[in-house]
C-alpha positions in Angstrom: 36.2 41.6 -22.3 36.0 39.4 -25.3 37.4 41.7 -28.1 40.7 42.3 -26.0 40.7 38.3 -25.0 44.3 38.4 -27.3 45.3 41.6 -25.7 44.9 40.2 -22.2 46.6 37.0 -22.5 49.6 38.9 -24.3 49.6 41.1 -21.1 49.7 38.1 -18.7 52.2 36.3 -20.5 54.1 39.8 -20.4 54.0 39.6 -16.5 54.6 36.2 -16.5 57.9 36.9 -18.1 58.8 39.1 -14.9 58.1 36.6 -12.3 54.5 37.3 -11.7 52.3 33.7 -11.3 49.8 35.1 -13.3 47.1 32.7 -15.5 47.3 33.1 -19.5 43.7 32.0 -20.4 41.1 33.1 -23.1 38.6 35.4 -21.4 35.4 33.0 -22.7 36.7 30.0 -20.5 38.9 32.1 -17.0 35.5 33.7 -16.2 33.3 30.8 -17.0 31.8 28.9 -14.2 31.4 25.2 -14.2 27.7 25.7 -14.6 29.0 27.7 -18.1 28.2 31.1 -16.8 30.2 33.7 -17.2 31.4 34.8 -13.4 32.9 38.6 -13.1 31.8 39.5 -9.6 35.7 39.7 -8.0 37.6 40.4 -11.2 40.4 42.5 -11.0 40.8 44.6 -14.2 43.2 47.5 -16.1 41.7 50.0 -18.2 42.6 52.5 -20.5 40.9 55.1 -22.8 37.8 52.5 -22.9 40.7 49.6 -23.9 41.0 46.3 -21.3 44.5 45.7 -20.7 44.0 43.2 -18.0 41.6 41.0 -16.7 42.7 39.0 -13.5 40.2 36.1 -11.9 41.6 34.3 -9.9 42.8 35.3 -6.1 46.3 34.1 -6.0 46.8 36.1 -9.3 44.8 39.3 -8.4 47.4 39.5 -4.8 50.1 38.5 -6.8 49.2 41.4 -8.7 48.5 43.9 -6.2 51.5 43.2 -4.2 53.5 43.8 -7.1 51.7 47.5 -8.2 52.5 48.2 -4.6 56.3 47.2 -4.8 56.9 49.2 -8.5 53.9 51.7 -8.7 52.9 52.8 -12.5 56.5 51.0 -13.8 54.5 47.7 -13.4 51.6 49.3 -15.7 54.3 50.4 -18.3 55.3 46.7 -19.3 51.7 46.2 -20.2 51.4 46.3 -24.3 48.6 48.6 -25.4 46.1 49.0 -28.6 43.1 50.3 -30.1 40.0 48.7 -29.5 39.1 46.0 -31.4 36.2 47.7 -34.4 32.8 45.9 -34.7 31.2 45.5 -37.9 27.3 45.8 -37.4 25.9 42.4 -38.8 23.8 44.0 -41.0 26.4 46.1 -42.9 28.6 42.8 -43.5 28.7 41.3 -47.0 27.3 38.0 -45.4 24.4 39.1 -44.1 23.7 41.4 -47.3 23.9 38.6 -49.6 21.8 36.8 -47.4 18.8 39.6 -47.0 19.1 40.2 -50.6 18.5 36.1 -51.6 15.2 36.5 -49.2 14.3 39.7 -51.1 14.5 38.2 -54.4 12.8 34.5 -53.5 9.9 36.2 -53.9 10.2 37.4 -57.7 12.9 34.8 -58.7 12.6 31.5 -59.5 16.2 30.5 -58.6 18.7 32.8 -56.2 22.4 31.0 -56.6 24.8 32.9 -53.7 28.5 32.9 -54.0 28.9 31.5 -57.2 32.0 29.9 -58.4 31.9 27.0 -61.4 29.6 24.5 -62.1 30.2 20.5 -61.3 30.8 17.9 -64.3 27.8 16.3 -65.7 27.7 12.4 -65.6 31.4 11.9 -66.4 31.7 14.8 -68.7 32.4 18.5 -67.5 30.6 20.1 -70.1 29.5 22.5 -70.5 32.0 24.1 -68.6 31.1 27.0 -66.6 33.4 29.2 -64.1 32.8 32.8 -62.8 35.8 34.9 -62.3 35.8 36.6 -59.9 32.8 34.7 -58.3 29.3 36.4 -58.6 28.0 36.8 -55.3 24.1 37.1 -56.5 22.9 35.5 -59.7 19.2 35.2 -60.1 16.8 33.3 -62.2 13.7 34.1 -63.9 12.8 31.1 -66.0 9.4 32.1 -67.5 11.2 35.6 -68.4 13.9 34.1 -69.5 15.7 37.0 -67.4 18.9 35.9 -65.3 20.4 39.2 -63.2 23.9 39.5 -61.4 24.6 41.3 -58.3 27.8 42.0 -56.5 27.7 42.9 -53.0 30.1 45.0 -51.3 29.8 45.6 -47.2 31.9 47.4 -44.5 34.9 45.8 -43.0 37.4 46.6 -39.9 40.7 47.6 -40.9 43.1 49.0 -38.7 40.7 50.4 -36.1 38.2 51.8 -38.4 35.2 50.3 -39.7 35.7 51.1 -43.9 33.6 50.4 -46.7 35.3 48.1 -49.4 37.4 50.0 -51.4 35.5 50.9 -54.3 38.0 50.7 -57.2 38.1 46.9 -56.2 34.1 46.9 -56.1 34.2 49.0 -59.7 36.7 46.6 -61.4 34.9 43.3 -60.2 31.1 44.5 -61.0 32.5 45.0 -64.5 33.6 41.6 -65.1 29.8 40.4 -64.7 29.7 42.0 -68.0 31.8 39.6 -69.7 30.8 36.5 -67.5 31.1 33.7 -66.9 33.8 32.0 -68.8 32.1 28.9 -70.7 32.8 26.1 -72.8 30.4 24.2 -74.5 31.4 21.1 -76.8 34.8 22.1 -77.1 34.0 25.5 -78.3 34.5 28.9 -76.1 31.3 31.0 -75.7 31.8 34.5 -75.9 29.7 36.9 -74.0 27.5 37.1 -70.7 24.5 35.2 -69.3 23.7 38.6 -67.0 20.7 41.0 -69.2 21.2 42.9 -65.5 24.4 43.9 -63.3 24.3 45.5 -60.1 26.7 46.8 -57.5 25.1 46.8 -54.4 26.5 48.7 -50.9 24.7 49.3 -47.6 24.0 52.5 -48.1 23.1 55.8 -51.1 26.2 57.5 -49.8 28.8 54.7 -50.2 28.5 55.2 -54.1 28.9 59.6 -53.8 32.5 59.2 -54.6 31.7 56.5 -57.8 28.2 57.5 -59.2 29.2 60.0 -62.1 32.1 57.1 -63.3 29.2 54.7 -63.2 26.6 56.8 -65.4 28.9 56.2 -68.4 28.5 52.2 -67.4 24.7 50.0 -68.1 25.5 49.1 -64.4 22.5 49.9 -62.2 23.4 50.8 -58.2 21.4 50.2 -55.3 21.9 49.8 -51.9 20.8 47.2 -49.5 18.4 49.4 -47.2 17.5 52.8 -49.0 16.6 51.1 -52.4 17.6 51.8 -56.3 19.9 54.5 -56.5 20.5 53.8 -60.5 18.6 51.5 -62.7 20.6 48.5 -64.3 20.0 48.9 -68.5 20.3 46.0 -70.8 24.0 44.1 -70.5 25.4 45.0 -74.0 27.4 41.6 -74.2 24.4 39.8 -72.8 24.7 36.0 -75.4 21.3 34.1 -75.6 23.0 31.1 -76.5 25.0 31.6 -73.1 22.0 32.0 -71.4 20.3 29.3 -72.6 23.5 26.7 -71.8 23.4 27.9 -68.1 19.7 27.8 -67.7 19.6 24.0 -69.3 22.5 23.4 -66.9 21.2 24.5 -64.3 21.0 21.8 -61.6 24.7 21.5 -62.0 25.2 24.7 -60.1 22.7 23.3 -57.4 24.9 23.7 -54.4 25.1 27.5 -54.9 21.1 27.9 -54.8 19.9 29.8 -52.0 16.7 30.8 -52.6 13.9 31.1 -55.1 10.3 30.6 -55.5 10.9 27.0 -57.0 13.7 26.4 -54.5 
């Protein structure tokens, strides 16, 4: 019942609205018990194409009900507002939960995994450097003794409309690129130009989320892999990779602290 819990209550408050003394509750607390159960046995339901209209618990409702499908027949099922099912994304095909297997993945090669990464806090009193990723990098990780820092953006399914999709992957394209160029820094009072990332990756779910972008991608150093069937294209060396970037964020490092999620020295 839970994915049509909205559906429901906009059904009950539809026959509320003709006179019927129907409750308008969330599904997770009409059919709880006191004990915190969840209590069907009784329940009083209107299906359609594998979609839960109605759900009715209680027993003045359900007659109230009943009596009035006997009075006006399937004109009393008409008033009743109807949609698709609500889509479920599988866990493991949301960016979440990507980002979260690939920060375990690479603990155990990387010294530092920083998730989600936006800008770094000020040092003491100062805010420099200043360091902001734009759009935000969902993977960066660290490789001190290699002096190696990669970049990974993640891309997942999503439910739009009914459908489960994968992100649109102009969108993906566009902000993989950017790790390029990233991040934006400043360092006393002068702009650094150029990337701390030797690596970038666009990562999906799957090989054949990247069919419709791989030859566009050839002509790009940006390596592709996908979460659960491996390296589909290997990263080469980030032409606008700047050592003196690098070496600013590495040294700065604990000032990004809150995004580390992982690593052999986390």
């Amino acid at each position: 019942m839970k994915p049509y819990s909205k559906l429901i209550i906009a059904n009950c408050d539809k026959l509320r609205k003709i006179g019927l003394n129907i409750h308008c509750e969330p599904v997770s607390s009409k059919f709880k018990s006191r004990s915190g159960n969840i209590y069907v046995a009784g329940t009083i339901a209107v299906v359609e194409n594998n979609v839960m209209l109605l759900a009715l618990k209680y027993e003045e409702e359900i007659f109230e009900f009943l009596r009035a499908l006997l009075r006006e027949g399937w004109n009393l099922l008409s008033v009743l507002e109807k949609t698709k099912p609500k889509t479920i994304v599988k866990p493991k095909e949301r960016e979440k939960e990507i980002k979260r297997y690939l920060a375990v993945a690479l603990s155990r090669k990387f010294d530092y995994v920083l998730v989600d990464v936006k800008q770094n806090a000020p040092k003491g009193e100062e805010w420099d450097p200043f360091i902001r990723f734009s759009p935000d990098a969902d993977i960066i990780a660290v490789s001190k003794n290699e002096n190696r820092i990669i970049g990974i953006e993640v891309k997942g399914y999503r439910s739009n409309r009914g459908f489960i999709q994968k992100a649109n992957i102009y969108e993906a394209i566009g902000e993989v690129m950017m790790y390029l160029i990233n991040p934006q820094m400043t360092y006393r009072g002068k702009r650094i130009e150029g990337s701390i990332f030797d690596e970038v990756w666009l990562c999906y779910p799957y090989k054949e989320d990247f069919k419709d972008s791989k030859k566009v991608m050839e002509i790009t150093p940006i390596g592709l892999l996908s979460a659960y069937e491996g390296v589909i294209k290997r990263a080469e060396r980030n032409p606008f990779v700047n050592e003196k970037a690098k070496e600013i964020f590495l040294e700065n490092l604990d000032t990004l602290g809150s995004y580390i999620r992982g690593g052999k020295k986390f």
